[in-house]
Backbone as CSV, one residue per row, in Angstrom:
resi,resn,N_x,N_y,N_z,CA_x,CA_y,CA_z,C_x,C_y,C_z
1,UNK,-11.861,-6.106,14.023,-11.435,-5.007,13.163,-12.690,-4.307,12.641
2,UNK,-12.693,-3.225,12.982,-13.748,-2.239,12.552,-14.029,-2.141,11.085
3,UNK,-14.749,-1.334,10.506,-14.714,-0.910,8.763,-14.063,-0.226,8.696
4,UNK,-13.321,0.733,8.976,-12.603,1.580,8.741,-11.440,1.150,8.636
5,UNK,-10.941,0.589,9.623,-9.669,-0.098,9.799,-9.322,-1.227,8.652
6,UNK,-10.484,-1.873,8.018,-10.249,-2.492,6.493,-10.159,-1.577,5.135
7,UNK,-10.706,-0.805,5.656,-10.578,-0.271,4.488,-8.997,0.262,4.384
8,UNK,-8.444,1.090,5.462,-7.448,1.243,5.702,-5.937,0.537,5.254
9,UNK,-6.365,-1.039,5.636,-5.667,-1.962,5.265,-5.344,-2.191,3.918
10,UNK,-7.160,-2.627,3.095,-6.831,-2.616,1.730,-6.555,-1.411,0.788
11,UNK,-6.175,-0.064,1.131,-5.637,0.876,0.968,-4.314,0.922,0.902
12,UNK,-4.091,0.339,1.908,-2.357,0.442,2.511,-1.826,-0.378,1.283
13,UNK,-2.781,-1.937,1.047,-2.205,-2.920,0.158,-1.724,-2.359,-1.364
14,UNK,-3.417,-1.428,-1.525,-3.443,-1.594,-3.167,-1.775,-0.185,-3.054
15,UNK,-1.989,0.997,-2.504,-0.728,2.054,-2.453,0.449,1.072,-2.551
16,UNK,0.958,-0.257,-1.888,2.287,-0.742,-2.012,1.816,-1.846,-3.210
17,UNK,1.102,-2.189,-4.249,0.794,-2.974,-5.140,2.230,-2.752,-6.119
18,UNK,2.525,-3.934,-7.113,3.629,-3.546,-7.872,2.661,-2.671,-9.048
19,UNK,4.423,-2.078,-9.167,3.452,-1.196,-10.546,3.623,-1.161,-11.661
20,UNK,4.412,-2.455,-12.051,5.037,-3.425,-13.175,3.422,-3.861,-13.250
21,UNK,3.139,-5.600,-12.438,1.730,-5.773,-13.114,1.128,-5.891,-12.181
22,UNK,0.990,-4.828,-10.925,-0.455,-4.656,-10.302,-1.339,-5.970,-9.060
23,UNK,0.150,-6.799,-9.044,0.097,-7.718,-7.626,0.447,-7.342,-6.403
24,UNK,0.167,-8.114,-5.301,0.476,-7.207,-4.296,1.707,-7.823,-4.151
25,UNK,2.089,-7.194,-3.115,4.078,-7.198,-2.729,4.332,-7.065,-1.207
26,UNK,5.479,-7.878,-1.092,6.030,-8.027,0.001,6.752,-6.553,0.157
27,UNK,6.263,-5.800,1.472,7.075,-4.671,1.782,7.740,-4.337,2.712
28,UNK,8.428,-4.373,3.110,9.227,-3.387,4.357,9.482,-1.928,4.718
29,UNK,9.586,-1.557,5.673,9.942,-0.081,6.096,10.745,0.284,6.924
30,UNK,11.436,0.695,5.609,12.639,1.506,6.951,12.664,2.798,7.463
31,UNK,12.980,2.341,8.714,13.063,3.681,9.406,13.604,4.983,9.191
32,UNK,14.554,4.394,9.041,16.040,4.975,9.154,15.473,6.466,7.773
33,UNK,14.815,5.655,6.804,14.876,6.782,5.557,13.653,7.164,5.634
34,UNK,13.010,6.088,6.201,11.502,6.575,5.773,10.761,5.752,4.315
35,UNK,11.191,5.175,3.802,10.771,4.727,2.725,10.485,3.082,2.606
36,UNK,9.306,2.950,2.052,8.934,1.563,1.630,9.870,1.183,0.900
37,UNK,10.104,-0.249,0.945,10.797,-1.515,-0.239,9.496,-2.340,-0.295
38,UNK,9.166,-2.434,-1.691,8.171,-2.986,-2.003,9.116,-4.311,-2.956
39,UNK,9.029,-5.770,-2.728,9.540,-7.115,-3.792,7.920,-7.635,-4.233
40,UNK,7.964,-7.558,-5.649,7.163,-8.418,-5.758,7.277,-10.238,-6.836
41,UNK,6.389,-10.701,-7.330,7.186,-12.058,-7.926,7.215,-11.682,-8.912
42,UNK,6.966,-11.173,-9.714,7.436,-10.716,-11.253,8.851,-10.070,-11.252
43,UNK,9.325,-9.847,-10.198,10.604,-9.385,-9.807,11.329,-8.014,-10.187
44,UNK,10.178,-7.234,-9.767,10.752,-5.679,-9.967,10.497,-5.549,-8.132
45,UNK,11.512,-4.646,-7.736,11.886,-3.891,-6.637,11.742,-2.635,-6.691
46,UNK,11.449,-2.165,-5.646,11.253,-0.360,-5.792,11.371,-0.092,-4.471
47,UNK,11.545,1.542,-4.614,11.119,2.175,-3.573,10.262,3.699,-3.453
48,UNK,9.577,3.402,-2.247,8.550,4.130,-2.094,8.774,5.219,-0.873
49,UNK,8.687,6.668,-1.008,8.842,7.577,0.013,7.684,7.378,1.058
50,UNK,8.024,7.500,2.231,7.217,6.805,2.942,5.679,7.861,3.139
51,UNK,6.004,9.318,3.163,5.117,10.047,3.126,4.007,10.040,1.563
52,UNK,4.834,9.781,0.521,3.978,9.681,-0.786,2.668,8.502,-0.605
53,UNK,3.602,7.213,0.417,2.795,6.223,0.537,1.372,6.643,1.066
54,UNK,1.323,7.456,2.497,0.936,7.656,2.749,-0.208,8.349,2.565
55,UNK,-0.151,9.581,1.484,-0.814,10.049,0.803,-1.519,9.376,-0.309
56,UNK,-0.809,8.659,-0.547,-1.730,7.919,-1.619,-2.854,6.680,-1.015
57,UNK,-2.077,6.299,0.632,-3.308,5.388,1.191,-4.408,6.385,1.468
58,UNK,-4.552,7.351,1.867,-5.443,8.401,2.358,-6.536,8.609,1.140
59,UNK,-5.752,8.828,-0.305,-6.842,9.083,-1.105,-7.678,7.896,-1.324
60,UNK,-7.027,6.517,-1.490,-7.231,5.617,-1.551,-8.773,5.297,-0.917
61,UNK,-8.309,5.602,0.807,-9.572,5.091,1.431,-10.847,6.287,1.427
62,UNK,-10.521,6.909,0.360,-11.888,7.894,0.136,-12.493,7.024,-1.026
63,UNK,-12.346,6.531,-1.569,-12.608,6.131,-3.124,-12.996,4.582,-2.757
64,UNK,-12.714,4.185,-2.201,-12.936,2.389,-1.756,-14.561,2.139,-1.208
65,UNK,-14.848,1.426,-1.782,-16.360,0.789,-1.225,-16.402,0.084,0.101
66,UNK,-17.620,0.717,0.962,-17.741,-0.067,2.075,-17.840,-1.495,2.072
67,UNK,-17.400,-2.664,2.789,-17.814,-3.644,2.703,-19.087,-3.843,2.956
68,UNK,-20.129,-4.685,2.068,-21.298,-5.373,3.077,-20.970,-6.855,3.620
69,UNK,-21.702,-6.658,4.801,-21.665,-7.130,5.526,-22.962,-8.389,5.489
């Protein structure tokens, strides 16, 4: 996995993070609507438009520190 492609990842994570208290969460995607289901253990559920997600991973991986290596 390249750098980019992590960063990507932990982008993707922190955008589906709960937003009760800021753990990460089990998510799914459906097709069908387009939208994330984010569960996390503090036990709030949500949902996420799948394009908002998206946008928000994008800003995300501008703002994220390269790993060193």
């Amino acid at each position: 996995m390249n750098n980019n492609e992590g960063k990507i990842e932990r982008a993707m994570e922190l955008a589906l993070s709960c937003r009760r208290c800021g753990s990460p969460t089990d998510a799914k995607f459906n097709s069908k609507t387009a939208t994330w289901t984010t569960y996390c253990d503090c036990g709030k559920i949500d949902k996420h438009f799948g394009e908002d997600v998206d946008k928000e991973t994008n800003e995300l991986v501008k703002v994220l520190p390269k790993k060193k290596k």
